[in-house]
Structure formats: structure tokens, C-alpha cells
TIVO-2410 file (N, C-alpha, C; in nm, 3 decimals):
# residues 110
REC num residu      c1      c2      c3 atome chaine
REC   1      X   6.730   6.880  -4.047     N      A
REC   1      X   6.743   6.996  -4.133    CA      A
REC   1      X   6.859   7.082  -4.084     C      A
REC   2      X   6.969   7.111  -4.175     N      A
REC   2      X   7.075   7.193  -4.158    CA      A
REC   2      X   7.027   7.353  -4.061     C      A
REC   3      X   7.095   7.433  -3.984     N      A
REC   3      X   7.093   7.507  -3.940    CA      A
REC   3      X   7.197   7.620  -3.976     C      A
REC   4      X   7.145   7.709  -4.004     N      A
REC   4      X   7.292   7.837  -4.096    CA      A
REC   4      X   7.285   8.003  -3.978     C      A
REC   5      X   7.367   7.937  -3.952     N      A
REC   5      X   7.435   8.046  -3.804    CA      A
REC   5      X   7.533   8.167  -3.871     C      A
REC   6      X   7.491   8.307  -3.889     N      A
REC   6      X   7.476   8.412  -3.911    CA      A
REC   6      X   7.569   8.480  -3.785     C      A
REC   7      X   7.766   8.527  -3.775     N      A
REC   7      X   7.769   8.625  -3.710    CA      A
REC   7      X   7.786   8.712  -3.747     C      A
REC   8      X   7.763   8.867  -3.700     N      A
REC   8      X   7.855   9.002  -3.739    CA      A
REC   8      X   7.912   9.036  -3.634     C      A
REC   9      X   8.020   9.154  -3.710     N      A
REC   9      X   8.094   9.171  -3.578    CA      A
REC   9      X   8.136   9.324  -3.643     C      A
REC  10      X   8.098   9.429  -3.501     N      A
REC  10      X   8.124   9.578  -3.525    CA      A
REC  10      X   8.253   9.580  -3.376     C      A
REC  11      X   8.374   9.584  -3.439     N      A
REC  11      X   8.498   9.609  -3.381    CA      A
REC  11      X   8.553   9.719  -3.325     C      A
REC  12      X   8.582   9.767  -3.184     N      A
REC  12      X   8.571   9.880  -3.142    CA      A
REC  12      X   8.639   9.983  -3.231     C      A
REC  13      X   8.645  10.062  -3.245     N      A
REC  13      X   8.723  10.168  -3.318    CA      A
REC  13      X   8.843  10.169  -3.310     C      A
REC  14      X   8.872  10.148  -3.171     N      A
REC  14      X   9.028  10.146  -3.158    CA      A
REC  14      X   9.112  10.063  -3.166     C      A
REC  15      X   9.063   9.958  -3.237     N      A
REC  15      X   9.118   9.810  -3.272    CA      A
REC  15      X   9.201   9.843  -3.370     C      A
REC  16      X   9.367   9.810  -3.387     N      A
REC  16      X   9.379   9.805  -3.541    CA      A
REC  16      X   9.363   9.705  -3.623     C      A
REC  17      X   9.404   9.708  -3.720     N      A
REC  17      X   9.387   9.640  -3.847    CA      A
REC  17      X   9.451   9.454  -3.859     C      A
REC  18      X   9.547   9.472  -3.763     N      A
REC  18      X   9.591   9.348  -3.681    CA      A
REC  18      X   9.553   9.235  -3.599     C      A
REC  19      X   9.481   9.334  -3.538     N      A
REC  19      X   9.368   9.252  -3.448    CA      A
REC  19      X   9.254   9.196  -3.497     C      A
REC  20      X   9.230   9.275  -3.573     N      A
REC  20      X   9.056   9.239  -3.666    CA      A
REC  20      X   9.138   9.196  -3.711     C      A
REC  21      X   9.246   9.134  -3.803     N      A
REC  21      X   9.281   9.020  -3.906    CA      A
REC  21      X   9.303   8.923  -3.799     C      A
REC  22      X   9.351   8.898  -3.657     N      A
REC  22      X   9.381   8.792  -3.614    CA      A
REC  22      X   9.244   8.726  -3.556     C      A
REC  23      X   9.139   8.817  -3.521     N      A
REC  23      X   9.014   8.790  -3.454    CA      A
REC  23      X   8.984   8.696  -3.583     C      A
REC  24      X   8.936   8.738  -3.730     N      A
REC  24      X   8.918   8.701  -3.843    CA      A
REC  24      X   8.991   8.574  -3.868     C      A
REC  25      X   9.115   8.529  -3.817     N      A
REC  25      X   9.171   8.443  -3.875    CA      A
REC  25      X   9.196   8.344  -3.778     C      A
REC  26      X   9.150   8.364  -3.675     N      A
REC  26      X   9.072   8.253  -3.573    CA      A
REC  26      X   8.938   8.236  -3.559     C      A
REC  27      X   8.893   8.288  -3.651     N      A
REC  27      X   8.709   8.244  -3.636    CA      A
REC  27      X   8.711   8.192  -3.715     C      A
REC  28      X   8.758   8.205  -3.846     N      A
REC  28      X   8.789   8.127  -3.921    CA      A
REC  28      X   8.867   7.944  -3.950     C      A
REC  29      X   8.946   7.958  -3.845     N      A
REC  29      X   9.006   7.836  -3.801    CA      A
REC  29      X   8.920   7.755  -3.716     C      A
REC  30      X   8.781   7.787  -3.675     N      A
REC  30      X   8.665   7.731  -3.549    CA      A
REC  30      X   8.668   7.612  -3.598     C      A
REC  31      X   8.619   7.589  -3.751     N      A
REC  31      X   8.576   7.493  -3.777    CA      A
REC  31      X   8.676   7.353  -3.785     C      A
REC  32      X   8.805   7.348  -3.794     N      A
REC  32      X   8.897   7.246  -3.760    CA      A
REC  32      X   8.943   7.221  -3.602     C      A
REC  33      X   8.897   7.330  -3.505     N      A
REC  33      X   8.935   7.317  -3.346    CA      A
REC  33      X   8.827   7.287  -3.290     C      A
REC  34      X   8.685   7.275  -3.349     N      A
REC  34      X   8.561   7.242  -3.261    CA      A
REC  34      X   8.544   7.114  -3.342     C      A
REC  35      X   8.611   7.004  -3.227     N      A
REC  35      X   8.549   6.856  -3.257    CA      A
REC  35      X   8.432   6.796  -3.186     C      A
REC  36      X   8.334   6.747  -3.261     N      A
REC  36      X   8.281   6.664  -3.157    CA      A
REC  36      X   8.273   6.560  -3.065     C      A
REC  37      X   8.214   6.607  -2.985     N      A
REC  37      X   8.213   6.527  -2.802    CA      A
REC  37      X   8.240   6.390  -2.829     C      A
REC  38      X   8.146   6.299  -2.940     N      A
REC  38      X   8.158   6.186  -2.952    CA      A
REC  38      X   8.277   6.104  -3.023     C      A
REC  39      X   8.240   6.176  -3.186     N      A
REC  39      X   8.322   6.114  -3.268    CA      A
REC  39      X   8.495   6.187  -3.273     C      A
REC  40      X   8.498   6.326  -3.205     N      A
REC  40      X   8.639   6.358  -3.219    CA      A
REC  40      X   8.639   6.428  -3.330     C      A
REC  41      X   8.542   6.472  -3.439     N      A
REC  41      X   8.553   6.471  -3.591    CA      A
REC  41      X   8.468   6.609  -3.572     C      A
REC  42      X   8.559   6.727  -3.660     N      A
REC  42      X   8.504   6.826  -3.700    CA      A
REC  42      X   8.361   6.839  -3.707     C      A
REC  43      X   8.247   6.948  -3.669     N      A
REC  43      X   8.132   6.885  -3.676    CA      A
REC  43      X   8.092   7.037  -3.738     C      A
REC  44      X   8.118   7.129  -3.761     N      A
REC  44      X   8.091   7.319  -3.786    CA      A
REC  44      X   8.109   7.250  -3.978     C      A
REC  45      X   7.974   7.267  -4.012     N      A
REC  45      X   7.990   7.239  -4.205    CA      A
REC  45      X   7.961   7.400  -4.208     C      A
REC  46      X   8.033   7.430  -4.388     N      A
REC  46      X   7.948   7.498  -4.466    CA      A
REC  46      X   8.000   7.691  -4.420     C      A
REC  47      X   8.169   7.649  -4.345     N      A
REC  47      X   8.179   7.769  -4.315    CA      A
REC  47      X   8.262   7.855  -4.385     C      A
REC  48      X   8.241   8.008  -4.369     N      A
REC  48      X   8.294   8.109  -4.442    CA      A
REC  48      X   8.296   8.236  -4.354     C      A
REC  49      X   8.333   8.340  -4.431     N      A
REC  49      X   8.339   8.492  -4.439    CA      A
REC  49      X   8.428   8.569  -4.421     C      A
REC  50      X   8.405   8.681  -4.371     N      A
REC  50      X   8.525   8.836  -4.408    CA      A
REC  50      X   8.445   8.953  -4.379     C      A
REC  51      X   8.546   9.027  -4.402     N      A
REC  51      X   8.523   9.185  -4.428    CA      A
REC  51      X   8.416   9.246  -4.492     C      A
REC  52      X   8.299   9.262  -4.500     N      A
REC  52      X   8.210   9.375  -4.561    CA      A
REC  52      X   8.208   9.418  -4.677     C      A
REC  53      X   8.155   9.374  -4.789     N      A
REC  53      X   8.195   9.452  -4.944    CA      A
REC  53      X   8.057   9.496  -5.012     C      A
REC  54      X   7.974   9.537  -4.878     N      A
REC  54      X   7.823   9.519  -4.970    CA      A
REC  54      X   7.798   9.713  -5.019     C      A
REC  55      X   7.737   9.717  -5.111     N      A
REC  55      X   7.774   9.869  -5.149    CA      A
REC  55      X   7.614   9.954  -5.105     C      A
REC  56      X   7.537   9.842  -5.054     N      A
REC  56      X   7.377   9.926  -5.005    CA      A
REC  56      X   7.396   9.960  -4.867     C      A
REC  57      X   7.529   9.972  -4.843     N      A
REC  57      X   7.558  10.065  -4.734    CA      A
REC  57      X   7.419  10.031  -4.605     C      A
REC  58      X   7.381   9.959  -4.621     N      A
REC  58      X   7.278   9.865  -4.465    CA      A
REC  58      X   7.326   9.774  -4.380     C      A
REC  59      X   7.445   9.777  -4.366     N      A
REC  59      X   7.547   9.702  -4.256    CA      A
REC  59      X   7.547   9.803  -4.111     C      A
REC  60      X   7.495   9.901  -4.134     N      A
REC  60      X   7.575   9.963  -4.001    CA      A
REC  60      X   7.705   9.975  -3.976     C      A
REC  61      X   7.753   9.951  -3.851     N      A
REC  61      X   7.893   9.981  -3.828    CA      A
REC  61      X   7.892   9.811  -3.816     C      A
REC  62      X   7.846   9.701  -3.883     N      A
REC  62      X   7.904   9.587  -3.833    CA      A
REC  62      X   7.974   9.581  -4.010     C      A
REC  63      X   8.112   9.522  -3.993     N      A
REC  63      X   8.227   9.575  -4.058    CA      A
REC  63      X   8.299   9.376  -4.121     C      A
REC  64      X   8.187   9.290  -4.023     N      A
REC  64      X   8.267   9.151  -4.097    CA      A
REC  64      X   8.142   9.052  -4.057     C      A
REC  65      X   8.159   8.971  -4.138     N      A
REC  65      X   8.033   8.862  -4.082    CA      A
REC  65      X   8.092   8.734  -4.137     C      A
REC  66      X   7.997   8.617  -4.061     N      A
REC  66      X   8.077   8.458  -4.088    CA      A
REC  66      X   7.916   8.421  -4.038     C      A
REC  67      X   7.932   8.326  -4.160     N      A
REC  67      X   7.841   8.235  -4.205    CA      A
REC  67      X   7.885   8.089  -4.176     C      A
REC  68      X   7.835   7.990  -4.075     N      A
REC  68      X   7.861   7.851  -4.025    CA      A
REC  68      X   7.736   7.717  -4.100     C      A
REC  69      X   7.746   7.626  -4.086     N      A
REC  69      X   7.586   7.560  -4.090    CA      A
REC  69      X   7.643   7.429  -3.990     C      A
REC  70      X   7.508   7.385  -3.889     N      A
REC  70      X   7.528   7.301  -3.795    CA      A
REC  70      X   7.409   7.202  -3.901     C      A
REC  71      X   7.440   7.062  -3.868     N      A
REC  71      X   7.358   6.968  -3.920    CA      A
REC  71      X   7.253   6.929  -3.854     C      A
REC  72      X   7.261   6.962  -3.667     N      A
REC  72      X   7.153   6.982  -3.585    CA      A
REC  72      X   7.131   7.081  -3.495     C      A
REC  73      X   7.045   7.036  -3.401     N      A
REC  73      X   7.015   7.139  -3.311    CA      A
REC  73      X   7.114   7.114  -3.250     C      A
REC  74      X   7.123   6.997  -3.238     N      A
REC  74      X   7.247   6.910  -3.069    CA      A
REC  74      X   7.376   6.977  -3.094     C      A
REC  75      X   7.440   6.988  -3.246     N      A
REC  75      X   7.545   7.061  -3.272    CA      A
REC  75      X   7.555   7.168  -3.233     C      A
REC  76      X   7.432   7.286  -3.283     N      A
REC  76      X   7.450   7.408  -3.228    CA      A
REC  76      X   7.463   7.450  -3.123     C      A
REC  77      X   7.359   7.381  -3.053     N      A
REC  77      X   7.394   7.351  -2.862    CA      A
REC  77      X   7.504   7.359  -2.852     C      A
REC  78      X   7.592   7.262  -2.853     N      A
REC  78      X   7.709   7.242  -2.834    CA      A
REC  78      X   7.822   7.341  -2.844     C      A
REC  79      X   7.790   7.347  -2.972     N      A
REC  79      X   7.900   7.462  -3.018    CA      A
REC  79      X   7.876   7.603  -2.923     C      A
REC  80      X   7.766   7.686  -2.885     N      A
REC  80      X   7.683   7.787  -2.826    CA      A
REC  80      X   7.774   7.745  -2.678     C      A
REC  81      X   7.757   7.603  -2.639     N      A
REC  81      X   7.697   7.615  -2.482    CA      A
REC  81      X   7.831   7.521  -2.406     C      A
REC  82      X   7.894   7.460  -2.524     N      A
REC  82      X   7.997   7.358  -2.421    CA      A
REC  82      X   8.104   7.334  -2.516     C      A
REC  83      X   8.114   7.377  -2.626     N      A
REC  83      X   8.265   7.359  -2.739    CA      A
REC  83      X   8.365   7.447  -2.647     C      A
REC  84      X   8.494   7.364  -2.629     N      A
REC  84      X   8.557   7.483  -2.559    CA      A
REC  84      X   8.663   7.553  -2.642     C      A
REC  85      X   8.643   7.509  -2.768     N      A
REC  85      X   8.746   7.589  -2.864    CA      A
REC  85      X   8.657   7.694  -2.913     C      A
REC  86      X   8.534   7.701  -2.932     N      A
REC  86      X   8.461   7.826  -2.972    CA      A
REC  86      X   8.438   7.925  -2.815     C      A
REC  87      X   8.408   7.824  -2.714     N      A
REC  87      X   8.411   7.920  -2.570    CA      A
REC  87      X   8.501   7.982  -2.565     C      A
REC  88      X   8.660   7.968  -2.581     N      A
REC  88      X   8.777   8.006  -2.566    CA      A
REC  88      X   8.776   8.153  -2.637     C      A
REC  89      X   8.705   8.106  -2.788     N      A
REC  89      X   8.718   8.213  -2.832    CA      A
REC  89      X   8.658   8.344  -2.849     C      A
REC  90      X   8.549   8.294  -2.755     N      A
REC  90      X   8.399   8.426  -2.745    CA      A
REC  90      X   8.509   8.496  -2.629     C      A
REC  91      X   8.571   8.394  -2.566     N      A
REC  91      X   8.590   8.513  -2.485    CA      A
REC  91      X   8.727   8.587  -2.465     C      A
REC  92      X   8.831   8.510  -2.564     N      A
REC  92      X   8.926   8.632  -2.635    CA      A
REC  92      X   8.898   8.792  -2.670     C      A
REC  93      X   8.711   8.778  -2.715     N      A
REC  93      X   8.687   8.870  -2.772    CA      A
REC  93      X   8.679   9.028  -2.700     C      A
REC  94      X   8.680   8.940  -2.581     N      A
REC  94      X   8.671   9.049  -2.459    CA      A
REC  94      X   8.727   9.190  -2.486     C      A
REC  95      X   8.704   9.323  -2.460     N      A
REC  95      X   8.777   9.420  -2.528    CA      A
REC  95      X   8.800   9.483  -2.631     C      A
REC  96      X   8.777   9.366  -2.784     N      A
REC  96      X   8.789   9.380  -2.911    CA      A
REC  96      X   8.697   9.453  -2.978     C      A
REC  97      X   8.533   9.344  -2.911     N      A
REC  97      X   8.445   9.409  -3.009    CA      A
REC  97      X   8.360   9.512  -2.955     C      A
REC  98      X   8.276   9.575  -2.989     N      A
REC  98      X   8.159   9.659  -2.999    CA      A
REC  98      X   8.035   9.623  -2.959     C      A
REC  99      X   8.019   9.534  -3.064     N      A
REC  99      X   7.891   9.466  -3.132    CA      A
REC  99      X   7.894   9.361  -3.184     C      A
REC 100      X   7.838   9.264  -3.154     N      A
REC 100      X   7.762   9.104  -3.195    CA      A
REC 100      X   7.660   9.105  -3.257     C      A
REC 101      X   7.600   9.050  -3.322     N      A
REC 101      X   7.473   9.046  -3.412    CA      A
REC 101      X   7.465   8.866  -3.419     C      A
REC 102      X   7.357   8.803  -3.426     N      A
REC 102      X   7.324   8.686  -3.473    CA      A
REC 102      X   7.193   8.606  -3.476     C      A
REC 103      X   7.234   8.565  -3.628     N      A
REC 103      X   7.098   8.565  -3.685    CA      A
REC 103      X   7.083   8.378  -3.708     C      A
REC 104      X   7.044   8.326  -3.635     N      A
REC 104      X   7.029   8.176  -3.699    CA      A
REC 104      X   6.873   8.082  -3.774     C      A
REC 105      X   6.912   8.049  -3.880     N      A
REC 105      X   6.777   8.052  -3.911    CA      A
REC 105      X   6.759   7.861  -4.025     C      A
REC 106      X   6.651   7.788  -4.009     N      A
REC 106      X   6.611   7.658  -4.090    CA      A
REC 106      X   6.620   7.673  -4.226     C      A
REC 107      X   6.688   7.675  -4.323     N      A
REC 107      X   6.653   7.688  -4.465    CA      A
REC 107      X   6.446   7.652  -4.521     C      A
REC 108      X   6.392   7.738  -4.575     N      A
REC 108      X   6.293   7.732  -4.609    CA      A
REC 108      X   6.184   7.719  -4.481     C      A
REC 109      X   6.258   7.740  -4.373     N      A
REC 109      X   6.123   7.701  -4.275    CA      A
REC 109      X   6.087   7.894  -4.257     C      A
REC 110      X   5.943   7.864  -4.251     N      A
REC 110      X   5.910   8.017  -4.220    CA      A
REC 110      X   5.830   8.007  -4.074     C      A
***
């Protein structure tokens, strides 16, 4: 059963508008730089997101979110605990952000 990995991201204040587009436009790029261990072959399905456009104003100060889906657990592992193109990039973040949020959850499993 697919897995749909939920981030947000509240960007320090003093970030400009540059940075949050380049942070944005390398999280965005995850999914062609995280290959897998075995096959070498892209393994991050089903990804997206951006900037904030919701108008019920219940975001808080988190200001962008990205939506991933892993096809297993073993993927998500991976990606979380030993991808070194997503490691690389958690920890670019150093400085940037604020706030992390993440929500990962089974389609239909309650």
C-alpha cells in the first residue's frame, strides 16, 4: 500500500524570497536525485507542491508544503534514513527554516 508523505515548511522571517524559491526548487528536484539503492531508478512517486494558497487561513505560519508518495515502507526508510540526496538536503536547510511539520499517512487505513 502506497505511503503519502506530507511536508510543511515555516521559513525564518528573514529569509528572502530567493532562498525560499531555491529551497522550493530543490525539493522539488528530490524526486529525480533520490535513486534507488538497488535498481539506480527514481523511486519518490506522486510528487508535488508550493507556496500556500489556502484562504481558511489554518496554515499557521507554515507558508509551503510538498506532497511525495513512497510505494513502501522500505522506500520511506530509505529516503528518511540513508538517501543521500534527500540527507544532503535536510541539511542545507540548516538556518533557513523555522518550522517542519510532517504528516505521513496509508490511504484509507484508519
Amino acid at each position: 500500500m502506497p505511503i503519502i508523505h506530507i511536508v510543511l515548511f515555516e521559513f525564518k522571517p528573514t529569509i528572502g524570497h530567493e532562498k525560499v524559491a531555491d529551497v522550493c526548487k530543490r525539493m522539488l528536484a528530490l524526486p529525480q536525485k533520490c535513486l534507488h539503492p538497488n535498481s539506480q531508478q527514481p523511486y519518490v512517486k506522486g510528487y508535488g507542491g508550493g507556496r500556500d494558497t489556502s484562504l481558511e487561513g489554518l496554515q499557521g505560519a507554515f507558508s509551503h508544503g510538498f506532497v511525495s508518495e513512497f510505494q513502501s515502507e522500505e522506500d520511506r526508510k530509505y529516503y528518511l534514513e540513508k538517501d543521500p540526496a534527500h540527507l544532503e538536503f535536510v541539511a542545507s536547510l540548516d538556518g533557513l527554516v523555522e518550522n517542519v511539520q510532517v504528516v505521513d499517512f496509508e490511504p484509507g487505513k484508519f
